[in-house]
TIMI-2910 file (N, C-alpha, C, CB; in pm, 1 decimal, decimal comma, always signed):
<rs>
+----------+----------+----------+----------+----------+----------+----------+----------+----------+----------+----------+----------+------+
!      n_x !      n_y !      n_z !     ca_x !     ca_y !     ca_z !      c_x !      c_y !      c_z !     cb_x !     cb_y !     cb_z ! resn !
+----------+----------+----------+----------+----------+----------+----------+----------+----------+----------+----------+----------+------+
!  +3026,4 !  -5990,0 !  +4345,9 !  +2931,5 !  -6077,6 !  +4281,4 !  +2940,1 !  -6215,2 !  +4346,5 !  +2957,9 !  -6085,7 !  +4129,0 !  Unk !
!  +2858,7 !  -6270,5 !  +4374,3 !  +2822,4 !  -6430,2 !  +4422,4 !  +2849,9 !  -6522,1 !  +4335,6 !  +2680,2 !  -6460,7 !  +4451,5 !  Unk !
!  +2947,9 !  -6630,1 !  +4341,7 !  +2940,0 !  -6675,7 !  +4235,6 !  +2796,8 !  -6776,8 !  +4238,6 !  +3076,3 !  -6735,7 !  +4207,2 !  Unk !
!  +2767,7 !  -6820,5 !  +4157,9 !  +2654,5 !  -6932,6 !  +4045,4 !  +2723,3 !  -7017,8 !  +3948,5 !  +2545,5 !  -6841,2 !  +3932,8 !  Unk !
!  +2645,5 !  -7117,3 !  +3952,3 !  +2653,0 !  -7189,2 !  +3814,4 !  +2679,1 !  -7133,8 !  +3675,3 !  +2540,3 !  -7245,1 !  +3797,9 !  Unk !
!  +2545,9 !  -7014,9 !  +3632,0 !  +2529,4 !  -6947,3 !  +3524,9 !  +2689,1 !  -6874,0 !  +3545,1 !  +2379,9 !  -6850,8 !  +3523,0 !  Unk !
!  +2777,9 !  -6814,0 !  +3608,9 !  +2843,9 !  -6724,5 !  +3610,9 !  +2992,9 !  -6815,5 !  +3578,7 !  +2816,5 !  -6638,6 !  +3742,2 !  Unk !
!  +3005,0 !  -6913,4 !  +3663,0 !  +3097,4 !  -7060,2 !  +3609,0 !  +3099,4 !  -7081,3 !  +3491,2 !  +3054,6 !  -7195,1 !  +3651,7 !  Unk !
!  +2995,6 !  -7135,0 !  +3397,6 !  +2967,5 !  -7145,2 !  +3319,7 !  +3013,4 !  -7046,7 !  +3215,8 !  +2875,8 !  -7166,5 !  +3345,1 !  Unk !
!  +2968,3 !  -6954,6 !  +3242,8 !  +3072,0 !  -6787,1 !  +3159,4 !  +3169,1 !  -6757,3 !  +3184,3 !  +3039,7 !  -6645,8 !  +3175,4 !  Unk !
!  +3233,0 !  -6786,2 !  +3317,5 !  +3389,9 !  -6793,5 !  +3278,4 !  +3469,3 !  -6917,6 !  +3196,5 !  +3460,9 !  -6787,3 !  +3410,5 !  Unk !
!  +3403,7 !  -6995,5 !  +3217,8 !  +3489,9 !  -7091,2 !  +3083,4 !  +3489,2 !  -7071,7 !  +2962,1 !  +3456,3 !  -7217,6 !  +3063,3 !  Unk !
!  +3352,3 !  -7009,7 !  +2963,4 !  +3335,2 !  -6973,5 !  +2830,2 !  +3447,6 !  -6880,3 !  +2810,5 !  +3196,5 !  -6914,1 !  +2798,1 !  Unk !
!  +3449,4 !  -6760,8 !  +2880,8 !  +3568,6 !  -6677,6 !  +2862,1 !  +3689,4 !  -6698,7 !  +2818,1 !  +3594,7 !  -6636,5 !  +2948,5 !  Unk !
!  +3726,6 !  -6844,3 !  +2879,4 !  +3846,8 !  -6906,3 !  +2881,0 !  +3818,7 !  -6963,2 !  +2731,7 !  +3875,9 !  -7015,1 !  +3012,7 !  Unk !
!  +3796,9 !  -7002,2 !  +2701,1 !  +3790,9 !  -7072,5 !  +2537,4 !  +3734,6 !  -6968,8 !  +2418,4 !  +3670,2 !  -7218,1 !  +2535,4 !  Unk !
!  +3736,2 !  -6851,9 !  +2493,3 !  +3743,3 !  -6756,7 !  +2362,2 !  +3603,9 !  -6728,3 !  +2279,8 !  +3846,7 !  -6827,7 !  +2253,7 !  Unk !
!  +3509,8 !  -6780,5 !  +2347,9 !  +3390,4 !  -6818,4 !  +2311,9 !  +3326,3 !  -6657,8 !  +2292,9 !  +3319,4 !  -6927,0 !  +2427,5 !  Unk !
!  +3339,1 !  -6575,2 !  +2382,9 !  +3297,5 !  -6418,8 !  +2349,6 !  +3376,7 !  -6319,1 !  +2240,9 !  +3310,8 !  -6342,1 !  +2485,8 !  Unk !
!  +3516,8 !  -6398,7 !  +2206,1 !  +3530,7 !  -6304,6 !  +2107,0 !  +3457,5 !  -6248,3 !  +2018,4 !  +3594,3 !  -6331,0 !  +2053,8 !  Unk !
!  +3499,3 !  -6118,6 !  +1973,7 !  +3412,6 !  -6051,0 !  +1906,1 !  +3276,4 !  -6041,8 !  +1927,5 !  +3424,9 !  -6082,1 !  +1807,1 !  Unk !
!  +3209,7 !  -6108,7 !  +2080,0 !  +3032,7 !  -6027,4 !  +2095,8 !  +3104,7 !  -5854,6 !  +2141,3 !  +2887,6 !  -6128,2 !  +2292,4 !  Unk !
!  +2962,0 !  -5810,6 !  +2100,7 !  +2963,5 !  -5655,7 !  +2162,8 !  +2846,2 !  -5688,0 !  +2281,2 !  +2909,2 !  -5506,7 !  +2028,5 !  Unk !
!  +2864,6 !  -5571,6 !  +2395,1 !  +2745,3 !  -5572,3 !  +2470,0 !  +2668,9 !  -5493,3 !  +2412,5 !  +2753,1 !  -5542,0 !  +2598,9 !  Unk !
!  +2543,2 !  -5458,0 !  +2533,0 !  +2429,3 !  -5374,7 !  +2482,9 !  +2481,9 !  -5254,7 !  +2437,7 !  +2323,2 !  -5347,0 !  +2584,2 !  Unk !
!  +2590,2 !  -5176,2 !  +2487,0 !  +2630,1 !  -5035,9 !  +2437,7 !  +2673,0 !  -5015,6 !  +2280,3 !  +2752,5 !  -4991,4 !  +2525,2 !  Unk !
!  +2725,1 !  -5181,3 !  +2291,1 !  +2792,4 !  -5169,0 !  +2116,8 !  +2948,1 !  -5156,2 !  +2115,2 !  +2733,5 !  -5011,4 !  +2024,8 !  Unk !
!  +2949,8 !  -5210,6 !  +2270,9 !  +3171,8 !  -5192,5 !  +2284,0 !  +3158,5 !  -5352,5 !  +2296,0 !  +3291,5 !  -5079,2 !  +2490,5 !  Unk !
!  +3306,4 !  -5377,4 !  +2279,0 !  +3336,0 !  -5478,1 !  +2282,7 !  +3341,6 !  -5552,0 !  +2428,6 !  +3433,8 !  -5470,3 !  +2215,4 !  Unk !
!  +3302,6 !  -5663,3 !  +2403,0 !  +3233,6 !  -5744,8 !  +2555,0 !  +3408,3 !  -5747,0 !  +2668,1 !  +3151,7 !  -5990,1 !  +2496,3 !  Unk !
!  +3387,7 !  -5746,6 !  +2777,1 !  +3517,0 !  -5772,8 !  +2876,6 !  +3474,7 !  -5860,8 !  +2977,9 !  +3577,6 !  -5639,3 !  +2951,2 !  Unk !
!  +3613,4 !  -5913,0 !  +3053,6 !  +3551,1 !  -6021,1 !  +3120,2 !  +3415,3 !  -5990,4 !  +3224,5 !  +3666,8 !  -6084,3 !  +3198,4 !  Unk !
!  +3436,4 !  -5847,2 !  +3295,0 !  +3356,0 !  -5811,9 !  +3383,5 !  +3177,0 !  -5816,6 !  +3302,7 !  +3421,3 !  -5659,1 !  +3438,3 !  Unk !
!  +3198,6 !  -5812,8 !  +3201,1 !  +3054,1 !  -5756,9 !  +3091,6 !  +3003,8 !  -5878,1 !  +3065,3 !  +3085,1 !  -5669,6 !  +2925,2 !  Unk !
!  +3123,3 !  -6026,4 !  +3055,8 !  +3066,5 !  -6148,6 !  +3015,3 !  +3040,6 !  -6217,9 !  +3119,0 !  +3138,3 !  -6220,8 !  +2931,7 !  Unk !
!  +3085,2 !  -6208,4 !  +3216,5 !  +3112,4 !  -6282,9 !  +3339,2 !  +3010,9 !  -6217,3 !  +3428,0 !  +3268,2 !  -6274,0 !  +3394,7 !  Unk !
!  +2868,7 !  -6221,8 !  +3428,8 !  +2808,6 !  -6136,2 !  +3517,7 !  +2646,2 !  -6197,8 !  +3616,0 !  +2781,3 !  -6004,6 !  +3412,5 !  Unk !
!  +2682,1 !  -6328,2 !  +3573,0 !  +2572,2 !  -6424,5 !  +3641,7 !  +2444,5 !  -6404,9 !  +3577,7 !  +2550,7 !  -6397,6 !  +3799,6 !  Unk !
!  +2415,1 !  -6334,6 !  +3445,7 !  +2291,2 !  -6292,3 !  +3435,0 !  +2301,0 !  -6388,4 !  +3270,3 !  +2262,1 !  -6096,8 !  +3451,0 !  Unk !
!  +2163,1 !  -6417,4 !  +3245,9 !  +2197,3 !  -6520,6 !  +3108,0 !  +2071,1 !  -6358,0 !  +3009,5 !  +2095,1 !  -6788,2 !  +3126,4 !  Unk !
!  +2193,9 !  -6374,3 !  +2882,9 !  +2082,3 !  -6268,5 !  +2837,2 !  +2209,4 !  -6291,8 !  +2693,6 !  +2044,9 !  -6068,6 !  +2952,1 !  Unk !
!  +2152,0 !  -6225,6 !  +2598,9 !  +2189,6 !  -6239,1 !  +2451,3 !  +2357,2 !  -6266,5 !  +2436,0 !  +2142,9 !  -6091,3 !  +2368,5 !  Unk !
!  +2449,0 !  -6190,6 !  +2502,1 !  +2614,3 !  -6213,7 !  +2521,1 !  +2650,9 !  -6400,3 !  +2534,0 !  +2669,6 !  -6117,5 !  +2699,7 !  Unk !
!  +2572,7 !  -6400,9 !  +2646,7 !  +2587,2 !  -6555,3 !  +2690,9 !  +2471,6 !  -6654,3 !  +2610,5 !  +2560,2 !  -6566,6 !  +2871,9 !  Unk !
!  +2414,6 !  -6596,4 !  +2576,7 !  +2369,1 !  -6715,2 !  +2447,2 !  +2448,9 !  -6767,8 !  +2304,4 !  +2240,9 !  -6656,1 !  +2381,7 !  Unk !
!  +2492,2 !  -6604,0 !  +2271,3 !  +2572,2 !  -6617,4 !  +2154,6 !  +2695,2 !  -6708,8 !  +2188,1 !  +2615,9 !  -6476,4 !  +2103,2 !  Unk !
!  +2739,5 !  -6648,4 !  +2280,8 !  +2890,7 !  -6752,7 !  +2351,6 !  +2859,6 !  -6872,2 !  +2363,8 !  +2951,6 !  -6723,7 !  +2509,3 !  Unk !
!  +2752,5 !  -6937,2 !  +2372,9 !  +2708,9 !  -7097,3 !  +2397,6 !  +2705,5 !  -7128,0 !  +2254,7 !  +2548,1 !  -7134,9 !  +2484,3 !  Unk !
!  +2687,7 !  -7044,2 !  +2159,3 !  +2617,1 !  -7077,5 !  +2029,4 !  +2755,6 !  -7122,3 !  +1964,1 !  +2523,2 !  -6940,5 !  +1945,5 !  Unk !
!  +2839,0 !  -7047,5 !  +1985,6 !  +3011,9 !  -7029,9 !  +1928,3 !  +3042,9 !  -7147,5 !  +2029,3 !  +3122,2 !  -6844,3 !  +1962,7 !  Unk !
!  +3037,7 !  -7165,6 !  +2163,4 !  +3136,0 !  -7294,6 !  +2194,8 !  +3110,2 !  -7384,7 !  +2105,8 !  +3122,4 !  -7365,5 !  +2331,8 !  Unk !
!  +2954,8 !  -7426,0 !  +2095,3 !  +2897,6 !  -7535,9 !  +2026,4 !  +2971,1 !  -7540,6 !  +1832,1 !  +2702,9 !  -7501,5 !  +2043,5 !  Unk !
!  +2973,9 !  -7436,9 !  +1816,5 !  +3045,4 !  -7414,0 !  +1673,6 !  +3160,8 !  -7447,7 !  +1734,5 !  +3043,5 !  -7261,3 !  +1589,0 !  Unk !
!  +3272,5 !  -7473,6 !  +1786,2 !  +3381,9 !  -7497,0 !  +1854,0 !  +3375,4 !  -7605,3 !  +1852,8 !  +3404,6 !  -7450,0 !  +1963,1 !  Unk !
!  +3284,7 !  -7684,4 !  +1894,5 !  +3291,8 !  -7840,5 !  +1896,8 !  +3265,9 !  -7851,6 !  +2045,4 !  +3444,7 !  -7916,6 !  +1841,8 !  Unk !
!  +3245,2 !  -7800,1 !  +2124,2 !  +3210,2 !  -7763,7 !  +2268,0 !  +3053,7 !  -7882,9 !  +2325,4 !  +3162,8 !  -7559,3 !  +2261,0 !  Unk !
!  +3013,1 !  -7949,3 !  +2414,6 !  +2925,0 !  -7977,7 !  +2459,0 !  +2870,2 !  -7859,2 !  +2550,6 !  +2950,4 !  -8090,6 !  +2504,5 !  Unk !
!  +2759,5 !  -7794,5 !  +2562,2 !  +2710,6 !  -7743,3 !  +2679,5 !  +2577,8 !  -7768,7 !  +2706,2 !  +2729,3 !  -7617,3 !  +2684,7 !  Unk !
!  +2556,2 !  -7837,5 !  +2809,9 !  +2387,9 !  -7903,7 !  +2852,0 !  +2464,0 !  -7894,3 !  +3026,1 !  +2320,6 !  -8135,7 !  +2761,7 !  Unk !
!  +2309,4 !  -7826,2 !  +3071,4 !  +2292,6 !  -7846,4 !  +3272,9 !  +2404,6 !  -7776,6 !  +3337,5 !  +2312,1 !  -8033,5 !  +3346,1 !  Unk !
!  +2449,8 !  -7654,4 !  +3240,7 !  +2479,4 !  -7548,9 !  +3289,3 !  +2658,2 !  -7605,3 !  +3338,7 !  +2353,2 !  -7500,7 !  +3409,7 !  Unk !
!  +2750,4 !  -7673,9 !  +3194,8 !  +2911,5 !  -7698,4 !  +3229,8 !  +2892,9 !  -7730,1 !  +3057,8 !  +2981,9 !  -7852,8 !  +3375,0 !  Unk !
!  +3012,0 !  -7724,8 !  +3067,1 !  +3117,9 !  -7715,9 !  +2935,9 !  +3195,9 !  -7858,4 !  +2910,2 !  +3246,0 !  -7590,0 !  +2967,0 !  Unk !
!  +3210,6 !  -7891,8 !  +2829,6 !  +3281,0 !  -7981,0 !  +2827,1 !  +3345,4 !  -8026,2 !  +2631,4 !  +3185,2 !  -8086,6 !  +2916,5 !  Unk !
!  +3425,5 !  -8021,0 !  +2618,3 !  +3508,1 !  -8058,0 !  +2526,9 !  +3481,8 !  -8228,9 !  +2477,1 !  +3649,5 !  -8024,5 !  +2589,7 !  Unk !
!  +3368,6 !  -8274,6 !  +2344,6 !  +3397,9 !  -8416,8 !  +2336,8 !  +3536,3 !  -8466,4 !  +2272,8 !  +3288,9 !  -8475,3 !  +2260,8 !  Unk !
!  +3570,5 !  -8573,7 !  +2353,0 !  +3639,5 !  -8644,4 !  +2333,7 !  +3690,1 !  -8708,3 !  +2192,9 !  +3600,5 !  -8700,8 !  +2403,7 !  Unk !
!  +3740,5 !  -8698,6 !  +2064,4 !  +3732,8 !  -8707,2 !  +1965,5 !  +3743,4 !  -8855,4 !  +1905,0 !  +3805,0 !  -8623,0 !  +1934,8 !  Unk !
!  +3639,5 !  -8923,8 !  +1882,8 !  +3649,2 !  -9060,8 !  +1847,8 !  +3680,0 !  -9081,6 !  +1712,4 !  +3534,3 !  -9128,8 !  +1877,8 !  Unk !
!  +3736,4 !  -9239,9 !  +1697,5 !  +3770,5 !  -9291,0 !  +1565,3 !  +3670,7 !  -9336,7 !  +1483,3 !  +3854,6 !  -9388,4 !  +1573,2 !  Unk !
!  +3626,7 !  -9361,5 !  +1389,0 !  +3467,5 !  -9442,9 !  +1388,6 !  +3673,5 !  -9574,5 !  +1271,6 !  +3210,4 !  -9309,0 !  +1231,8 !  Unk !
!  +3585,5 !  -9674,3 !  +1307,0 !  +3653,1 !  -9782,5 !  +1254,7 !  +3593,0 !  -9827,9 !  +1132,5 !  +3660,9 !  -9885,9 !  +1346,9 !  Unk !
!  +3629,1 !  -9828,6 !   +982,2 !  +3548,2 !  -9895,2 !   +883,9 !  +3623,3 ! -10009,7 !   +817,4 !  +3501,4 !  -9796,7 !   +780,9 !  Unk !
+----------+----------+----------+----------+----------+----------+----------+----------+----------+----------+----------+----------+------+
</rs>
């Protein structure tokens, strides 16, 4: 496989656990080869949907963790 952006992008996701518990199209449980596959389709949406429930930034195709600020009152 070539890597891409889209495919970068899904391995981090991988890395932060973000696919636990998707199933693929068959109805088995997703693996790295199944998540990690350069193609954007329902697996890798849900996984964006869960980083973002994570507290995750994802915009322009990278990941990023915000920084956790104080608000001062």
């Amino acid at each position: 496989m070539k890597p891409n952006n889209l495919a970068t992008l899904q391995d981090q996701l991988w890395k932060i656990g973000a696919f636990k518990g998707i199933k693929d199209r068959h109805g088995r449980e997703s693996t790295y080869d199944t998540a990690v596959d350069g193609i954007e389709g329902n697996m890798t949406r849900t996984a964006i949907a869960n980083a973002k429930k994570m507290g995750y930034d994802v915009s322009s195709g990278t990941l990023r963790k915000p920084s956790k600020t104080i608000e001062m009152t």
